[in-house]
C-alpha angles and dihedrals in degrees: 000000000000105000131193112218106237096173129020114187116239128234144243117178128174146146127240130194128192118202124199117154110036072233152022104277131197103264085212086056105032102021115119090023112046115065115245108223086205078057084053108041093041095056101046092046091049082061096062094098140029139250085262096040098260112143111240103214112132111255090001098142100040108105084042120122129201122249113268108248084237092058095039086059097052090052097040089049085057090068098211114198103224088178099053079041088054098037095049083072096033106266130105107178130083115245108192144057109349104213101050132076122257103248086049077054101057099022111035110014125087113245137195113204123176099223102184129005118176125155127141124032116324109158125103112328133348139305125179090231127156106212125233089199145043131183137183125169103222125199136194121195099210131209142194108348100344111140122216095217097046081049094045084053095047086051093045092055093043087055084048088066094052099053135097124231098245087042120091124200122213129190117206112175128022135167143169158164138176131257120269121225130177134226110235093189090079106099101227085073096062091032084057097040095063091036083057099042087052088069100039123063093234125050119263122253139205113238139160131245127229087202124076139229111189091196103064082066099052085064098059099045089040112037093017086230129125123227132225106225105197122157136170121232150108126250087241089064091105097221119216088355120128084252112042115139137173140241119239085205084056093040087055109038086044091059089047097047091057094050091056090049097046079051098056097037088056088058 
């Protein structure tokens, strides 16, 4: 069904390197002595989360609220498959959180994903090399309250424990912003929901939203507005692939859609 976007989670991003040797040593000379900072990096990163998916920063969940009931009954009544959503890229088991649902997983709960990890030699064939370096970009999709900079720290402690006295750990690049929720209590939500559901052959929900978009918040810290976050497309549309398209049917009914909701809006 048409859905209007009611939270969005918000981002951090960084990169972490972990330095052991000053250089890249010979493993048949050094190995077994010398500490291997993909040794290093790797572990603490594999304790990032728990046996049952839970994330292990300290006070991590802290600042993370429940899902209103309300909430919890629009998204159950939309009957997503999770295993037909997992099994379209190859997968079929849950990975997060076991005790919540999978639409909670991907829409309204916090995550911490490695999204890229190198150190060592890793070109054409094989060298029996000890790295003096290893890297990872590291991302956490925020929700509620939760606050980039509390989280960075948590992640900066957790990688502490981790490190060897004669390792040091940089951190060249790091970003965030909050999460963004919106107050549906606001009658314009409700006023654009059923403007919406008259164009479309199913009602209109109200869903969340695993990506994030900063500036919806800025709105809301800026302007003090909330924003109705309302777009047209099909899940087979392939977003940010080489090959994403988009539907015409999505494109009119989309442009129609909006000038039903300006108009009762205006009312």
């Amino acid at each position: 069904p048409p859905a209007i976007t009611t939270q969005l989670r918000g981002l951090l991003g960084l990169e972490v390197t972990v330095t052991a040797p000053e250089m890249d040593l010979h493993s048949g000379m050094y190995g077994g002595i010398a500490m291997n900072p993909i040794r290093v990096l790797s572990k603490a990163l594999g304790a990032l989360h728990d046996d049952t998916g839970r994330i292990t920063l300290e006070g991590f969940y802290d600042d993370v609220p429940e899902l209103p009931d309300t909430v919890r009954a629009q998204w159950q009544n939309l009957a997503f498959d999770h295993a037909r959503f997992l099994g379209d890229v190859g997968l079929s088991i849950p990975a997060g959180e076991q005790d919540r649902t999978p639409l909670e997983m991907i829409w309204s709960r916090p995550t911490a994903e490695v999204n890229g990890i190198w150190g060592g030699y890793i070109g054409d064939g094989f060298k029996t090399v000890l790295p003096s370096k290893a890297s990872a970009k590291v991302s956490f999709r925020l929700v509620g309250q939760q606050d980039p900079e509390k989280i960075l720290a948590a992640f900066k402690k957790h990688m502490l424990t981790f490190l060897p006295d004669d390792c040091k750990i940089d951190y060249p690049h790091e970003k965030g912003s909050g999460a963004s929720v919106m107050r549906l209590d606001n009658p314009a939500f409700e006023k654009a929901r059923k403007a919406i559901s008259a164009e479309w052959p199913r009602p209109a929900v109200f869903a969340g939203c695993g990506g994030s978009i900063p500036i919806a918040g800025h709105f809301q810290d800026l302007l003090g507005m909330d924003v109705v976050l309302a777009g047209w497309g099909n899940d087979d549309d392939l977003i940010h692939s080489p090959n994403e398209k988009y539907d015409l049917r999505s494109f009119h009914l989309g442009t129609r859609s909006w000038a039903r909701v300006i108009m009762a809006l205006a009312e």
